[in-house]
NUNUMAR-860752 format. One record per residue (C-alpha): x, y, z; residue number from 1; residue in three letters. Coordinates in nm, 3 decimals. Layout:
BEGIN
+---------+---------+---------+-----+------+
:       X :       Y :       Z : seq : type :
+---------+---------+---------+-----+------+
:       X :       Y :       Z : NUM :  ALA :
...
+---------+---------+---------+-----+------+
END
This chain:
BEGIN
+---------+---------+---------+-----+------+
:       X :       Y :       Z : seq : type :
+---------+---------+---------+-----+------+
:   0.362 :   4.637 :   0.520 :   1 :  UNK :
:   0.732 :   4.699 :   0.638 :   2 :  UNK :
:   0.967 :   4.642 :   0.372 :   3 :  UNK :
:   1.184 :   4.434 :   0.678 :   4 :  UNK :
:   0.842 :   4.209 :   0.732 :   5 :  UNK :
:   0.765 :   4.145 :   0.372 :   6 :  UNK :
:   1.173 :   4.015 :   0.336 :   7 :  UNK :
:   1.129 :   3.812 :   0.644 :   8 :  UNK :
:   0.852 :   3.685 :   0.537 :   9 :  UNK :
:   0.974 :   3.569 :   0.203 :  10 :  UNK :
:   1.268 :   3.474 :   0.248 :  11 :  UNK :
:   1.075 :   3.202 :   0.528 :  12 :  UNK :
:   0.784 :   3.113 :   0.275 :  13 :  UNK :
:   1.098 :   3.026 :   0.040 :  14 :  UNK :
:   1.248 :   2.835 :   0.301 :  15 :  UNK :
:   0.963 :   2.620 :   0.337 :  16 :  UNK :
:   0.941 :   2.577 :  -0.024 :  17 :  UNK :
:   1.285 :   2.443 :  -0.070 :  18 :  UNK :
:   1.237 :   2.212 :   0.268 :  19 :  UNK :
:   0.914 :   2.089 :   0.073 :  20 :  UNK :
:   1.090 :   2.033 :  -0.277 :  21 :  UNK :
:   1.378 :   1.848 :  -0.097 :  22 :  UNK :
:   1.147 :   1.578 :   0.012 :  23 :  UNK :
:   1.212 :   1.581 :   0.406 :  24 :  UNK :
:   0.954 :   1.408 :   0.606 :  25 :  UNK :
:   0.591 :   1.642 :   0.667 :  26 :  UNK :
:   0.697 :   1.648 :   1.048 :  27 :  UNK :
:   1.024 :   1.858 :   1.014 :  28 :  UNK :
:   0.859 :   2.079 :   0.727 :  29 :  UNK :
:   0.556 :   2.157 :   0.985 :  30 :  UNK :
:   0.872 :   2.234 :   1.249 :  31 :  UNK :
:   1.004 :   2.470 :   1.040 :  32 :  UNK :
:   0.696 :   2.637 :   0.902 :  33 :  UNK :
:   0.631 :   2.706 :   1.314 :  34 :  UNK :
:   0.975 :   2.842 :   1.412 :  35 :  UNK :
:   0.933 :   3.019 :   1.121 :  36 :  UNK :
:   0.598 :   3.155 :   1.216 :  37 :  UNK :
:   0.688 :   3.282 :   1.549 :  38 :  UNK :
:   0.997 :   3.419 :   1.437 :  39 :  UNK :
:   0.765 :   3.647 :   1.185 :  40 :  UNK :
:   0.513 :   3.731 :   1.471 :  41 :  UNK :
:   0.818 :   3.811 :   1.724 :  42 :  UNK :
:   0.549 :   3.553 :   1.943 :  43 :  UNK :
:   0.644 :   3.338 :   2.245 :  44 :  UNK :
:   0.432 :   3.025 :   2.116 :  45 :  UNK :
:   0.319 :   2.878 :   1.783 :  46 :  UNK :
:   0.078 :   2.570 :   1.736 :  47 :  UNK :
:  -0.020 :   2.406 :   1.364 :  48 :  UNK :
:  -0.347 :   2.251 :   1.393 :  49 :  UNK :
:  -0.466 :   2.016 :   1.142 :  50 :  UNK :
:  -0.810 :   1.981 :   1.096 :  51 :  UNK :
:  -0.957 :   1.598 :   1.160 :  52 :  UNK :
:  -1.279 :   1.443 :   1.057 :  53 :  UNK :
:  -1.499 :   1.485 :   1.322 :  54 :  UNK :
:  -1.441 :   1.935 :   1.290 :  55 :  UNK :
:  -1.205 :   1.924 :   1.560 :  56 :  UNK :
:  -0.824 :   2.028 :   1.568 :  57 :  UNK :
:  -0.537 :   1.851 :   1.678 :  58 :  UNK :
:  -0.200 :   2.002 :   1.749 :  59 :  UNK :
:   0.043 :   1.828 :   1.497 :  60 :  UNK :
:   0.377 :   2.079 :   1.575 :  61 :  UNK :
:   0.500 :   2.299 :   1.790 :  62 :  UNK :
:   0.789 :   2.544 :   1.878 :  63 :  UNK :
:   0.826 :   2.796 :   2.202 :  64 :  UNK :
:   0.707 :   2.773 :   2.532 :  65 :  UNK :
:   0.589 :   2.473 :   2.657 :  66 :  UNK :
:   0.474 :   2.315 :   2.271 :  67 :  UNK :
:   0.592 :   2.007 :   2.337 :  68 :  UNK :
:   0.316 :   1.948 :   2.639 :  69 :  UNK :
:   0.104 :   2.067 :   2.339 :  70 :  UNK :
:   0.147 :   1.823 :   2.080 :  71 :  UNK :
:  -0.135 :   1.604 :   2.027 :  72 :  UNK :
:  -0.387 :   1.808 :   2.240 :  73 :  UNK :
:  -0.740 :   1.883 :   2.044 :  74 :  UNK :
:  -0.954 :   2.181 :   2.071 :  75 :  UNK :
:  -1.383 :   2.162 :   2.039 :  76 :  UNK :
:  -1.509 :   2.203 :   1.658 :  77 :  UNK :
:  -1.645 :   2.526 :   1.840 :  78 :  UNK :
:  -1.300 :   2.664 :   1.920 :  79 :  UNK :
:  -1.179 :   2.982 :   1.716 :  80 :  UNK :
:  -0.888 :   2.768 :   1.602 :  81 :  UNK :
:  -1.116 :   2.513 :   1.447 :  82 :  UNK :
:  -1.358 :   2.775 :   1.298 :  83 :  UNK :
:  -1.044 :   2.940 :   1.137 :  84 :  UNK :
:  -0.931 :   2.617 :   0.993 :  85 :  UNK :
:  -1.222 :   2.572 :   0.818 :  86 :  UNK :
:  -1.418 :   2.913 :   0.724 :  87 :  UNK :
:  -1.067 :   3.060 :   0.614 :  88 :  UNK :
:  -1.085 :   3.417 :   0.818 :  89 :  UNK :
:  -0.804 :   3.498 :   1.038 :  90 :  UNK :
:  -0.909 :   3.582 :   1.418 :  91 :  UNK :
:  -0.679 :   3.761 :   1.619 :  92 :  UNK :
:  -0.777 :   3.864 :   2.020 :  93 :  UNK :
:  -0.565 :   4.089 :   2.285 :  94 :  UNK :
:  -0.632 :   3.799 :   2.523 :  95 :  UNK :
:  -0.686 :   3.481 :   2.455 :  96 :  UNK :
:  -0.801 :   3.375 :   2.846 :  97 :  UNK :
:  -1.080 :   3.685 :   2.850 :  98 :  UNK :
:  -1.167 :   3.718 :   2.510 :  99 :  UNK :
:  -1.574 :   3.570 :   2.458 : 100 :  UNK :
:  -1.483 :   3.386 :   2.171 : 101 :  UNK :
:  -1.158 :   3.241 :   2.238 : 102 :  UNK :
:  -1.192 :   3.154 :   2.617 : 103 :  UNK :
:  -1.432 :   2.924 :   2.650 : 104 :  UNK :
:  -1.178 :   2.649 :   2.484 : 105 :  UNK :
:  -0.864 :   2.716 :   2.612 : 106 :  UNK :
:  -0.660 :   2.447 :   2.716 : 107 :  UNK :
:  -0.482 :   2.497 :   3.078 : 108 :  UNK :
:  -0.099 :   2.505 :   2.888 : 109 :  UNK :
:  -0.227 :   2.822 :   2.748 : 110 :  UNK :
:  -0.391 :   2.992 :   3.011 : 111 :  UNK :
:  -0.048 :   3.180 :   3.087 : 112 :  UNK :
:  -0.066 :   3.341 :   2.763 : 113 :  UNK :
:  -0.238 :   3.656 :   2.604 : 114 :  UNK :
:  -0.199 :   3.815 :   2.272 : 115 :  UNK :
:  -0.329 :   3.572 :   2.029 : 116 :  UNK :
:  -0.389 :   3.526 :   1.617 : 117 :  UNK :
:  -0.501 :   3.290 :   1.418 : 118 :  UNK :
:  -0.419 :   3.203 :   0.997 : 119 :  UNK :
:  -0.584 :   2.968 :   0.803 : 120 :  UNK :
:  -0.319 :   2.679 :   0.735 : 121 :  UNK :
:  -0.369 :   2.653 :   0.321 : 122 :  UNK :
:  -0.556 :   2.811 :   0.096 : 123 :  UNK :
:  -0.915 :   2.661 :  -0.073 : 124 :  UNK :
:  -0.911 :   2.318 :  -0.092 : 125 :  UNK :
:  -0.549 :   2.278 :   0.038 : 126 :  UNK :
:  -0.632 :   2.442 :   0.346 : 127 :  UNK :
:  -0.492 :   2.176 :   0.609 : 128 :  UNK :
:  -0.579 :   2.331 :   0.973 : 129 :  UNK :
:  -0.490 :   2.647 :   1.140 : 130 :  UNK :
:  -0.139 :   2.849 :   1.236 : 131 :  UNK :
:  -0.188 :   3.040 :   1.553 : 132 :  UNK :
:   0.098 :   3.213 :   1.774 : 133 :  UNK :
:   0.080 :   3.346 :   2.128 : 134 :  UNK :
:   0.241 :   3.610 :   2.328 : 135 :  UNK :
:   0.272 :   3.618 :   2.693 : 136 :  UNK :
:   0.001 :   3.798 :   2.873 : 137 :  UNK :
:   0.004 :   4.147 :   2.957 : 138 :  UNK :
:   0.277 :   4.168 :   2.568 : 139 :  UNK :
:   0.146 :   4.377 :   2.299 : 140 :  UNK :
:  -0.100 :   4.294 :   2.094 : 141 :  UNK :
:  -0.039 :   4.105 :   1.703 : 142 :  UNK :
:  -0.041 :   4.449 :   1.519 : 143 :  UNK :
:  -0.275 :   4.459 :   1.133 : 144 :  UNK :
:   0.077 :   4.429 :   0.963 : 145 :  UNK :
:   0.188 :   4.091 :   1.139 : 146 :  UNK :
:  -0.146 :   3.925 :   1.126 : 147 :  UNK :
:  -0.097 :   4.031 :   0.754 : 148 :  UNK :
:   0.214 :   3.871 :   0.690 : 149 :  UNK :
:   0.133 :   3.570 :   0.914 : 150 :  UNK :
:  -0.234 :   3.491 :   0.702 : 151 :  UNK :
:   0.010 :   3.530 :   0.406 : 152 :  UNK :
:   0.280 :   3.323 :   0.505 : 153 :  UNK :
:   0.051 :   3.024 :   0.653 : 154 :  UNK :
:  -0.175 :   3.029 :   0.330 : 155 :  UNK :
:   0.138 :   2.981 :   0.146 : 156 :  UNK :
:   0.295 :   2.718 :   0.381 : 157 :  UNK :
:   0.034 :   2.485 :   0.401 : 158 :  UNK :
:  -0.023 :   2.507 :   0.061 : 159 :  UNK :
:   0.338 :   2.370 :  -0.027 : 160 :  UNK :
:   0.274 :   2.117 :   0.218 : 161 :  UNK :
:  -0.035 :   2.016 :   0.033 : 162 :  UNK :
:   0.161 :   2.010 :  -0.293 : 163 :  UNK :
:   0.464 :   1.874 :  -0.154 : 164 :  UNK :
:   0.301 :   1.546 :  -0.004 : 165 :  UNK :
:   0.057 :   1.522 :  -0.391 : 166 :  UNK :
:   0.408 :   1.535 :  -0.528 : 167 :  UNK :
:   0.528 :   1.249 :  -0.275 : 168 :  UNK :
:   0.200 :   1.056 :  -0.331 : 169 :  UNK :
:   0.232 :   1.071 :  -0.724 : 170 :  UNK :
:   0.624 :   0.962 :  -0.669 : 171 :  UNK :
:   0.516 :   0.667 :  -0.448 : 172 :  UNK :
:   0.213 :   0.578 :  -0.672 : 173 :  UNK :
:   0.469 :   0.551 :  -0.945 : 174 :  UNK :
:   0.670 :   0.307 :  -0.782 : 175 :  UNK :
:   0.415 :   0.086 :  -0.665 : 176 :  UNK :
:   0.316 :   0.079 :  -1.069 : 177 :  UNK :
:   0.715 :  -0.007 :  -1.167 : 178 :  UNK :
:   0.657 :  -0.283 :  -0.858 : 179 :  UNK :
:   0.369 :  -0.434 :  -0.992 : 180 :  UNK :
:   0.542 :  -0.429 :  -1.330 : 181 :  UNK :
:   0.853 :  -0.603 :  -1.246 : 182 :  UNK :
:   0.620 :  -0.874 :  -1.037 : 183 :  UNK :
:   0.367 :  -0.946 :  -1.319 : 184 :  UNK :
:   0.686 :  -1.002 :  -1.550 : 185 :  UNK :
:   0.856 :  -1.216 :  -1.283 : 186 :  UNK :
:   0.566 :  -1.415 :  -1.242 : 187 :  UNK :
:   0.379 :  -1.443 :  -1.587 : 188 :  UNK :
:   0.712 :  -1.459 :  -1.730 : 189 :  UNK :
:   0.987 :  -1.619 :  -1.566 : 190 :  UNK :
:   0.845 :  -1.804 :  -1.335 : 191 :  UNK :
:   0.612 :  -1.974 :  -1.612 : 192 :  UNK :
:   0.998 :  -2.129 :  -1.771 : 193 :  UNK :
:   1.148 :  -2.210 :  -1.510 : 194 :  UNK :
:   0.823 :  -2.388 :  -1.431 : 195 :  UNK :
:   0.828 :  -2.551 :  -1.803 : 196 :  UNK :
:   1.208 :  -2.574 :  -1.762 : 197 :  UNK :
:   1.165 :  -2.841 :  -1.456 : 198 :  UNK :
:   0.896 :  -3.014 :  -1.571 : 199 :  UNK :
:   1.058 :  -3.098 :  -1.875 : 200 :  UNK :
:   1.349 :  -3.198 :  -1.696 : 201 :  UNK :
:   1.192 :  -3.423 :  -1.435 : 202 :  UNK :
:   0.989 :  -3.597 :  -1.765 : 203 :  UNK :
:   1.335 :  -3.689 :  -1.896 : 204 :  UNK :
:   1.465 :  -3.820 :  -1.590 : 205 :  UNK :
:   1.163 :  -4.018 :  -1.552 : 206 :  UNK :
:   1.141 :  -4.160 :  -1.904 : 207 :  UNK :
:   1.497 :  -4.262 :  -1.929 : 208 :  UNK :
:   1.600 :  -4.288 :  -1.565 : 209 :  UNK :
:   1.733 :  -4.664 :  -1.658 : 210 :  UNK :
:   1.993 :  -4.531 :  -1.919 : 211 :  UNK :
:   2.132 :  -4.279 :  -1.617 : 212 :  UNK :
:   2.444 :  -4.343 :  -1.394 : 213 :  UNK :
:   2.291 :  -4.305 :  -1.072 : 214 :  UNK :
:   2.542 :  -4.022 :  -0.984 : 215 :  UNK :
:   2.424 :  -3.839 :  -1.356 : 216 :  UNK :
:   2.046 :  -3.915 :  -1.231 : 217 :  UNK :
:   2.108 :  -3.784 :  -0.896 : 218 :  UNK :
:   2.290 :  -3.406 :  -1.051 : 219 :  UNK :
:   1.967 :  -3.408 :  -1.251 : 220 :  UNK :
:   1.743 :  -3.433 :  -0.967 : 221 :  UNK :
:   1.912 :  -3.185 :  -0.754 : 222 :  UNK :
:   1.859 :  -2.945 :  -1.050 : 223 :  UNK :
:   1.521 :  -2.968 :  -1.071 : 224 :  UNK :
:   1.520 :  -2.896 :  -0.691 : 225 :  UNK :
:   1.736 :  -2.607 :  -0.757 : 226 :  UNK :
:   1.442 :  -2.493 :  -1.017 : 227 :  UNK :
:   1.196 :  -2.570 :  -0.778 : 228 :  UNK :
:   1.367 :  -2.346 :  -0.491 : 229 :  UNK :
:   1.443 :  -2.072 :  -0.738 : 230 :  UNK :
:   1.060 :  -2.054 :  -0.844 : 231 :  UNK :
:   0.989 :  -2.026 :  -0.461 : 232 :  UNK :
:   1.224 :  -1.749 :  -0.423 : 233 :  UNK :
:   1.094 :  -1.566 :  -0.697 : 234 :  UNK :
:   0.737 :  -1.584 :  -0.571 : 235 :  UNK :
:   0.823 :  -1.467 :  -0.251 : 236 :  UNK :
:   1.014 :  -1.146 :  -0.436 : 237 :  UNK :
:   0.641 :  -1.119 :  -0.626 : 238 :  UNK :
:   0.446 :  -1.129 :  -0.322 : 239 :  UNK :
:   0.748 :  -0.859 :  -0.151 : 240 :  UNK :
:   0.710 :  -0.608 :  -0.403 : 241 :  UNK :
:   0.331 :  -0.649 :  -0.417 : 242 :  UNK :
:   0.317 :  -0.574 :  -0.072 : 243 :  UNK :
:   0.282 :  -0.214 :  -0.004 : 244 :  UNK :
:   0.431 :  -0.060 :   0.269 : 245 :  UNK :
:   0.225 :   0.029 :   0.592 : 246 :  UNK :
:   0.070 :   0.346 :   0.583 : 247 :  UNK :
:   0.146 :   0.347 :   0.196 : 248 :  UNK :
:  -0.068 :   0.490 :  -0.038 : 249 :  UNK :
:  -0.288 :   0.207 :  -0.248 : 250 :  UNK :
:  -0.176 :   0.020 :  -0.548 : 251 :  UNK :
:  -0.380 :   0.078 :  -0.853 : 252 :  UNK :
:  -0.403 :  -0.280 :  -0.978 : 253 :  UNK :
:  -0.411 :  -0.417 :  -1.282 : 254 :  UNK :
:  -0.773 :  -0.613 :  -1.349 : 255 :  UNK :
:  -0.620 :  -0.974 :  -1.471 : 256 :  UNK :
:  -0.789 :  -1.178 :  -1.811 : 257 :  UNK :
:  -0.812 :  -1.506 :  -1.604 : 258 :  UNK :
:  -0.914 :  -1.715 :  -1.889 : 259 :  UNK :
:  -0.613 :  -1.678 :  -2.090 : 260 :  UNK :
:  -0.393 :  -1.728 :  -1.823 : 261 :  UNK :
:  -0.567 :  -2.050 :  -1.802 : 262 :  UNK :
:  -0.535 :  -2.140 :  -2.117 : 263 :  UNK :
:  -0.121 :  -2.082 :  -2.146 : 264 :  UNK :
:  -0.055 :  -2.320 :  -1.792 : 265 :  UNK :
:  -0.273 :  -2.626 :  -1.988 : 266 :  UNK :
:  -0.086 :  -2.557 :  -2.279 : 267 :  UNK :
:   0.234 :  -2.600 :  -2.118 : 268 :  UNK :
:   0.100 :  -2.918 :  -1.940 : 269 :  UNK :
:  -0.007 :  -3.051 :  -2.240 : 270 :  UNK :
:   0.335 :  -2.975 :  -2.400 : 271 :  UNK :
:   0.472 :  -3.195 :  -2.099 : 272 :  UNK :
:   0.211 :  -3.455 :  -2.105 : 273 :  UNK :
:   0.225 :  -3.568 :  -2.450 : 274 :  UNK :
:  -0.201 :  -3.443 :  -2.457 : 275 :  UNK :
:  -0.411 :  -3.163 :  -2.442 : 276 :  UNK :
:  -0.627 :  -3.136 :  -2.094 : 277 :  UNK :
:  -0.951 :  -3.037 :  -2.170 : 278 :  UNK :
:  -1.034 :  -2.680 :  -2.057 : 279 :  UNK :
:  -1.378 :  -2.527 :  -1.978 : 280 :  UNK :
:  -1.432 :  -2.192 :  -1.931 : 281 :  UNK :
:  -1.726 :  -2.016 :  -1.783 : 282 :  UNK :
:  -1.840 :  -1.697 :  -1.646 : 283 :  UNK :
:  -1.679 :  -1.361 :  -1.684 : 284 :  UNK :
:  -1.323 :  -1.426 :  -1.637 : 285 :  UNK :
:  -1.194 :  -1.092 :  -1.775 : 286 :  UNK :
:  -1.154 :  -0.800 :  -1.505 : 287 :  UNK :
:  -1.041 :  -1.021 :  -1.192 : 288 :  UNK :
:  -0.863 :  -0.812 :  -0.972 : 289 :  UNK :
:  -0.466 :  -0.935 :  -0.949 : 290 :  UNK :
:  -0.475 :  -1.091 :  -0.580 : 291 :  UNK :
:  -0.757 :  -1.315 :  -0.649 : 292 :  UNK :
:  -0.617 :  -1.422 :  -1.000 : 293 :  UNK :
:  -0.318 :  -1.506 :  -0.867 : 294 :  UNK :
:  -0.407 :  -1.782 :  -0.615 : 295 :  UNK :
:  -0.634 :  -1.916 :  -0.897 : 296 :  UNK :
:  -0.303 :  -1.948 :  -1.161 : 297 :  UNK :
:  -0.103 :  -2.103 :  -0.821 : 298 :  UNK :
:  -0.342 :  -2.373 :  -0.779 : 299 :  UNK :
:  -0.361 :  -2.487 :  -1.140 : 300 :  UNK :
:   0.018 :  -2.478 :  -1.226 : 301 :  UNK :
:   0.026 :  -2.705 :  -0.931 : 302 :  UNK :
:  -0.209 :  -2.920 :  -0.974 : 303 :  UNK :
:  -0.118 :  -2.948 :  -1.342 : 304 :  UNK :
:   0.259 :  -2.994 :  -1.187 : 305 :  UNK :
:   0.124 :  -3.297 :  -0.969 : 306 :  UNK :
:  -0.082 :  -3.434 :  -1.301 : 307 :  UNK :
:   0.233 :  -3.440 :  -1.518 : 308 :  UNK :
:   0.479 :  -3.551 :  -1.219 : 309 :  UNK :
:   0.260 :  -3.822 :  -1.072 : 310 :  UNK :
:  -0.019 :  -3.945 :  -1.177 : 311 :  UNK :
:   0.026 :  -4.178 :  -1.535 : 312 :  UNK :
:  -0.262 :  -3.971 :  -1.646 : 313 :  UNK :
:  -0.444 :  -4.017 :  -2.009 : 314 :  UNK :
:  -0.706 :  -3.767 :  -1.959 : 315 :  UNK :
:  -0.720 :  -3.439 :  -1.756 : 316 :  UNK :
:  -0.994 :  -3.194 :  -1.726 : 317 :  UNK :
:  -0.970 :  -2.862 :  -1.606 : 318 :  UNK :
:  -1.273 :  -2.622 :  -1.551 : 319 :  UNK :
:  -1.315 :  -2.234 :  -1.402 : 320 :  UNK :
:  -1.624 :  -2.100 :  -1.354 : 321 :  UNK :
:  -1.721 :  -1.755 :  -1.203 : 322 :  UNK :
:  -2.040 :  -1.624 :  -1.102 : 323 :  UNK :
:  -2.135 :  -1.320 :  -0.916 : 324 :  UNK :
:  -1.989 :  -1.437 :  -0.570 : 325 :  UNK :
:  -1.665 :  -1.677 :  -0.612 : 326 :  UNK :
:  -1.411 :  -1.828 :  -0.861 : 327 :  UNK :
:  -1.465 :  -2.238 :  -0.893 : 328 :  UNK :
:  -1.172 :  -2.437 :  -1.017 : 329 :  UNK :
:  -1.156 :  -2.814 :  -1.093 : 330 :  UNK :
:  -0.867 :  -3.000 :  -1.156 : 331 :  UNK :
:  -0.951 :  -3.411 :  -1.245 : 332 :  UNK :
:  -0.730 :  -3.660 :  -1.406 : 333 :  UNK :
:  -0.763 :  -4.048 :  -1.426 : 334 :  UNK :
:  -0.454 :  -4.154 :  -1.337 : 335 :  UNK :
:  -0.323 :  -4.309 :  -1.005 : 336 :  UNK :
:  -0.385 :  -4.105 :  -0.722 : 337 :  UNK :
:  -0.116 :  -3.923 :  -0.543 : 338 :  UNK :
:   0.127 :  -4.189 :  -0.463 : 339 :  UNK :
:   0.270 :  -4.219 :  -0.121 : 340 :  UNK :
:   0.579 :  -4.065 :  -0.002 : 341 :  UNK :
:   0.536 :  -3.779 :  -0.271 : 342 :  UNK :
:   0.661 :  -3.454 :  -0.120 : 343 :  UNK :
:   0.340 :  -3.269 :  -0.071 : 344 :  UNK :
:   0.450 :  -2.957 :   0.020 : 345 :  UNK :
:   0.295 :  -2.782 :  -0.273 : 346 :  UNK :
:  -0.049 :  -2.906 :  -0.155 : 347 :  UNK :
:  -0.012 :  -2.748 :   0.209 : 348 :  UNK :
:   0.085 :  -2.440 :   0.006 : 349 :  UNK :
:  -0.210 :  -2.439 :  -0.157 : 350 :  UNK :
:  -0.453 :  -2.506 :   0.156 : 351 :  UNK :
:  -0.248 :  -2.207 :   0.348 : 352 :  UNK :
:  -0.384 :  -1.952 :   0.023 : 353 :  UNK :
:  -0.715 :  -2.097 :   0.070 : 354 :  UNK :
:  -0.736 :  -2.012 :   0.446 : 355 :  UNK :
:  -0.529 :  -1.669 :   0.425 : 356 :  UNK :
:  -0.782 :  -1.549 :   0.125 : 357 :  UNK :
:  -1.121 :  -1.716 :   0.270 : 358 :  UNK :
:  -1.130 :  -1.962 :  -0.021 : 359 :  UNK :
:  -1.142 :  -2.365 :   0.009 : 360 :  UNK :
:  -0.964 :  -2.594 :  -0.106 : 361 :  UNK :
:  -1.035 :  -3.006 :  -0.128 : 362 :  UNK :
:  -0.819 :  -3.281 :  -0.260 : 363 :  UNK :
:  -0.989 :  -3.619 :  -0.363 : 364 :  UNK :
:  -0.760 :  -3.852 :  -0.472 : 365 :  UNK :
:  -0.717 :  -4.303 :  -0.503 : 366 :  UNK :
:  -0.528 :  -4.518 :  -0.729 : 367 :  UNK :
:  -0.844 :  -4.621 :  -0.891 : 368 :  UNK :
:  -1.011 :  -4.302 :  -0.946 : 369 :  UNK :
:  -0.725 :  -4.044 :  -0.978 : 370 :  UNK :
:  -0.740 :  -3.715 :  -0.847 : 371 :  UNK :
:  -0.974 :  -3.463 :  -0.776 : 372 :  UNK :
:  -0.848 :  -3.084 :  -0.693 : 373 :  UNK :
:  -1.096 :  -2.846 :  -0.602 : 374 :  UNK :
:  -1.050 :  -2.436 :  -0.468 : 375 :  UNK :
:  -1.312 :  -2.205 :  -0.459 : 376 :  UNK :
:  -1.231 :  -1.807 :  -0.407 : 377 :  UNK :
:  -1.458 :  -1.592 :  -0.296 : 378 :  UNK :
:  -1.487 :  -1.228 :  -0.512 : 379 :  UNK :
+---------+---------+---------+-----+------+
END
C-alpha cells in the first residue's frame, strides 16, 4: 500500500473515531465517513447503505454527484450492494452499467457512472450495510490498493458507529434508570407525606373547626389546597420523567411488591382515621410491573383520602386480588356516602386511568350503605 494512502487513510478512520467519541448525531458521522470515503478513493460518488430487515439496502448518506437524489433510494436483496452488506466480500467492477452482476439493479441516478467498488460497512456482527463509491464512466478503474484501503477504512468506520451508538444506548439507558429513580422516590416518598401531611391537616380543621377564627380556618384550608396542588404537580413530574422520549430506547423497569405498598397507604389511613381498615391480600402481588402498580396505589390513596375526608366511617375494608389476567381492588366503608357538593375531581381522575390503561372503574355509594370503590386492571 502507498505510504500517502495508508496516512490518508488513518488519519480519516481517526477522524471518524473522534466524531464518534464526541457524541454528534449518527447522520453527520455517516456524512463524514462518506466525504471521507471518496476523498480516499479519489471517486466522484459515495453511497452508505444500511442493511434493513427484509435483505434489502437503503441509502442512509451521501456525498458527490447527485447523492442527495440518492438518499433514501433501496436496491433488490439481489443487488451486489446488498450481497456485500451481508456476506462481507468487497466487489469492485470497471462498469457498473455493463457489468453482469452489478447491472441488472442499477438505479437510473447511476447509470451515468462507471468504475465502481463496494466495502462491507462493519465488521462481524457490527457490520451495518455497505460503502460503495463511483467514478464517472469511461475514469479509471478502483486500483487493488484503493479497494484495500477503502474495505479497511469502511470495516473500521462502521464499526465505531456500531460502538459509538452501544455507547449512546448504554448512556441513555442510564438515565432512564436515574429517571425512574428520582420518580419512585418522588412518589413512594414524598408524595406519600405530603399526602399524610394534608390529611392530617384537614382532620384538625374538621375536628376543631368551631374553636377557629374563620379567617385562621380559611389559611388552613387554602393550605391543604396548596398540598393538594403540590401532590398534583409532583405526579405529573413522575409521570414526565417516566415517559421516555420518542424513538428512545426502553426503560428497564423495576417489577413493584404491590402488597406492601398496600399495606403502608392503610396504615397511614388508619393513622388518620383513629382505626385500622381491614386489608386482604390475595394472589401474587410481588413482580407487578411499575405502570400497572401505580394506577393500583392511585386508586387506593384516593379512595382511602375520600374514606378519611368524608364519609364518618367506623369500618373500612380494603381487598386486592390478582389472578392470571387482572388486578381487582375493593375499597368499602360504612359510612355516609359521598356527600353532595364534595369536589370530585379525584374520582374523574381515577375513571380517566381506568379508560387510558383498559381497566374499570365503578363507584357505589348512599348515605345508608356507604361507599363502594371498585377498579379492575388488566395484566
Amino acid at each position: 500500500m502507498e505510504p500517502t494512502l495508508a496516512a490518508r487513510a488513518l488519519s480519516a478512520a481517526t477522524e471518524i473515531a473522534t466524531t464518534a467519541l464526541s457524541g454528534d448525531e449518527p447522520d453527520a458521522l455517516l456524512g463524514s465517513v462518506v466525504r471521507r470515503a471518496v476523498e480516499l478513493a479519489d471517486a466522484e460518488l459515495g453511497l452508505v447503505m444500511v442493511r434493513a430487515q427484509d435483505g434489502k439496502v437503503v441509502v442512509e448518506a451521501g456525498h458527490g454527484e447527485g447523492a442527495a437524489a440518492l438518499l433514501g433510494v433501496q436496491l433488490a436483496a439481489e443487488s451486489v450492494a446488498a450481497r456485500v452488506a451481508r456476506g462481507g466480500e468487497p466487489v469492485v467492477a470497471d462498469d457498473v452499467t455493463t457489468d453482469t452482476r452489478t447491472s441488472p439493479y442499477v438505479p437510473a441516478e447511476l447509470r451515468g457512472f462507471g468504475p465502481f467498488a463496494a466495502a462491507p460497512f462493519g465488521s462481524g456482527s457490527g457490520r451495518l450495510g455497505a460503502l460503495t463509491v463511483y467514478r464517472a464512466r469511461g475514469a479509471a478503474p478502483f486500483g487493488e490498493a484503493t479497494v484495500e484501503v477503502l474495505t479497511a477504512f469502511a470495516a473500521q468506520a462502521g464499526l465505531v458507529l456500531a460502538l459509538g451508538e452501544g455507547a449512546d444506548a448504554r448512556q441513555r439507558v442510564s438515565l432512564y434508570e436515574e429517571r425512574e429513580r428520582i420518580a419512585r422516590d418522588l412518589h413512594d416518598v414524598i408524595v406519600q407525606r405530603l399526602y399524610a401531611a394534608g390529611m392530617q391537616l384537614d382532620r384538625v380543621r374538621r375536628r376543631m373547626r368551631k374553636r377557629f377564627a374563620h379567617a385562621d380556618a380559611e389559611r388552613l384550608g387554602e393550605a391543604i389546597e396548596a398540598l393538594d396542588q403540590t401532590i398534583g404537580e409532583i405526579r405529573d413530574t413522575v409521570r414526565t420523567l417516566r415517559s421516555p422520549e420518542p424513538e428512545a430506547v426502553p426503560r428497564a423497569e423495576t417489577a413493584t411488591d404491590l402488597a406492601e405498598s398496600a399495606r403502608g397507604e392503610v396504615r397511614i389511613a388508619g393513622e388518620l382515621l383513629g382505626f385500622p381498615p381491614t386489608l386482604e391480600l390475595s394472589g401474587e402481588l410481588a413482580g407487578i410491573p411499575p405502570e400497572r402498580a401505580d394506577h393500583i396505589r392511585a386508586v387506593l390513596r384516593e379512595a382511602l383520602s375520600n374514606v378519611v375526608r368524608h364519609s364518618g366511617a367506623s369500618e373500612t375494608r380494603v381487598t386486592l386480588h390478582r389472578d392470571a389476567h387482572e388486578l381487582r381492588l375493593r375499597v368499602r366503608d360504612n359510612g355516609c356516602g359521598v356527600p353532595q357538593g364534595v369536589e370530585t375531581r379525584g374520582l374523574r381522575h381515577l375513571a380517566e386511568r381506568a379508560e387510558s390503561s383498559g381497566g374499570s372503574f365503578h363507584l357505589n355509594t348512599s348515605p345508608s350503605l356507604g361507599t363502594m370503590v371498585a377498579f379492575d386492571l388488566p395484566l
